[in-house]
N, C-alpha and C positions, 0 to 999 in steps of 0.2 A: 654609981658606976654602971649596974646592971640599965640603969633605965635611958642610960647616954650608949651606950654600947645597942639599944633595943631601936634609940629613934634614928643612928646613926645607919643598921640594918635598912631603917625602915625608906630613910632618904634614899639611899641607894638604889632598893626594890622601886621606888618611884620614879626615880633617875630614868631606869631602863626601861620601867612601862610606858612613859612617855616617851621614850627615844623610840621605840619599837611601835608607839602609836601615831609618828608620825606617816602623815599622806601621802602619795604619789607626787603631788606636786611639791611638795616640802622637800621629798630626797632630789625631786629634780634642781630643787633653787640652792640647795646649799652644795650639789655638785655643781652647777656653774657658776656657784661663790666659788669653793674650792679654786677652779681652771682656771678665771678669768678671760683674757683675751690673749694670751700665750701663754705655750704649755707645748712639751713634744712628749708625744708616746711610743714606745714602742709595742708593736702588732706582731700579731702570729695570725696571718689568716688561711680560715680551714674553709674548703669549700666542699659541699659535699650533696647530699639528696637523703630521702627517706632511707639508705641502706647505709649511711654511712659517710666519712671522711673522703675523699677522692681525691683531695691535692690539699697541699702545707705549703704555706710561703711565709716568710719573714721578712719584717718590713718594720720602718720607722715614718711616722710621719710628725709635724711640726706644724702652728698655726700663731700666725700674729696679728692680732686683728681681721681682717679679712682675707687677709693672704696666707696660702702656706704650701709646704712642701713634704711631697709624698714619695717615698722609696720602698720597692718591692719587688722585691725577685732583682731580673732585668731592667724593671718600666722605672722611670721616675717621672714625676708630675709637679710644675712649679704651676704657683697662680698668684697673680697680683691682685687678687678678689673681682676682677674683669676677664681678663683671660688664662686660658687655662693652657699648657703645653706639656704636651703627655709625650715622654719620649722611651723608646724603645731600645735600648744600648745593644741587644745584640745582632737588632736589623739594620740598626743605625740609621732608625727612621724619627722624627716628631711629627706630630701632627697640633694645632693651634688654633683655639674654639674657643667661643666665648663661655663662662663659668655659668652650669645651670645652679641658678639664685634660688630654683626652690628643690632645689634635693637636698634631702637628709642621709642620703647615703655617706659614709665616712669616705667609702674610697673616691666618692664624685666629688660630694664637698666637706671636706673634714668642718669648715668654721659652722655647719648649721648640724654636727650628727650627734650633739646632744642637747640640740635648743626644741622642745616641744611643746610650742602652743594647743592651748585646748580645744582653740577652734577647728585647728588642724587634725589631730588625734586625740581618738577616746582613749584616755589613760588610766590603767587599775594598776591598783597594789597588790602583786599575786602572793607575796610572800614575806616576812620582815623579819627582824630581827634587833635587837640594838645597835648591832654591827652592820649586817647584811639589810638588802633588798631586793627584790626580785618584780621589774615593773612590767606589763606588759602593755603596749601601743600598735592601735589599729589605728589606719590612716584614715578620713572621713571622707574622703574623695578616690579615687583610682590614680596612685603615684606608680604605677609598679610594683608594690612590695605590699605582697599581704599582712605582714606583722612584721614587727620588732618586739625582741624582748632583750631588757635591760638589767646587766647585775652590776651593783652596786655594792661598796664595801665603806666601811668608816675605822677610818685610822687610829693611831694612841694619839695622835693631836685632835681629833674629832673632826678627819676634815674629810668629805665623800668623795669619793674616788671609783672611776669606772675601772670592773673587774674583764669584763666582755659584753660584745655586743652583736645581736644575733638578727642576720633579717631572713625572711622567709619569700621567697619568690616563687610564690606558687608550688611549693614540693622543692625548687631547687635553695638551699641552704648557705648560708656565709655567715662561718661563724669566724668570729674578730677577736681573739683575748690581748688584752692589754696592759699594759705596764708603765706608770708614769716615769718619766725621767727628769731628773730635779735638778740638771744644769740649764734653771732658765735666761742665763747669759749666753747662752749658743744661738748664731749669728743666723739668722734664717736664708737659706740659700735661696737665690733666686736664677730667674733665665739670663742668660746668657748667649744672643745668637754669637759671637764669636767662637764658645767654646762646643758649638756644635756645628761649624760651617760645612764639615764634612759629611753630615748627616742630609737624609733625603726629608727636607723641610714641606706639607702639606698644609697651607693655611685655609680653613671655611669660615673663612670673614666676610 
């Protein structure tokens, strides 16, 4: 009994050292097993600078396949993974732009803000846990955004899941916490110019 009770500890201890010695890119592949190609989350975004928070907005966004949709504050944002239309509910303005295909920004393009190739970013593992991760990404080129850092969390089903997600623009801050939402039968909203014909429509096509 003593010595099933000793290798039983011992699996266990192994279990977690391996969990916890997994790579950066290992937490990155088994969070995009996790999400797949649709998934909506809900956002709390904090913007802020080296002294602190300076504005809170809460927000949902949604991605399906290439397309998806973004709600925050006032602005909502639909995109057929081509164009992008960002509208403004309390100016009762949209504006209608094609979709920048190599942003990682969440709020620019949610379907690419936790895809990271190596070629693109040098990626470390700042931190780990059997549960947690804490990853940090430098872009290899000049996108705008000096770093990203990535927390990660792993659920009682073992399935990885982004906690927040932080970029740094040069001193100025956007920090993103988020929260999966598990109704993946909800219908992805899309554009509609009827339902905004009263709105001051700006197309740069």
């Amino acid at each position: 009994m003593c010595n099933k009770i000793f290798l039983s500890l011992l699996a266990t201890i192994f279990s977690v050292a391996t969990l916890s010695a997994q790579t950066a890119e290992e937490w990155l592949g088994s969070l995009n097993k996790t999400l797949g190609s649709r998934y909506t989350m809900n956002a709390v975004v904090q913007i802020g600078d080296a002294e602190g928070v300076v504005d809170e907005l809460n927000g949902l966004f949604m991605v399906d396949g290439d397309s998806y949709y973004l709600s925050l504050g006032v602005m909502e944002v639909y995109s057929d993974g081509k164009l992008r239309y960002e509208v403004n509910n309390e100016r009762k303005e949209a504006t209608i732009d094609r979709v920048d295909l190599t942003s990682h920004d969440l709020l620019t393009n949610p379907t690419k803000a936790f895809t990271f190739a190596p070629d693109e970013f040098q990626i470390t593992l700042q931190s780990a846990s059997a549960d947690t991760a804490s990853l940090g990404l430098v872009p290899r080129e000049d996108i705008g955004i000096a770093n990203i850092e990535l927390q990660l969390k792993r659920d009682m089903n073992g399935r990885v899941l982004p906690e927040s997600i932080t970029y740094n623009y040069d001193g100025d801050v956007v920090k993103i916490n988020l929260s999966i939402v598990k109704n993946k039968d909800a219908t992805l909203p899309r554009w509609d110019d009827d339902a905004y014909r009263a709105y001051d429509v700006v197309s740069f096509l």
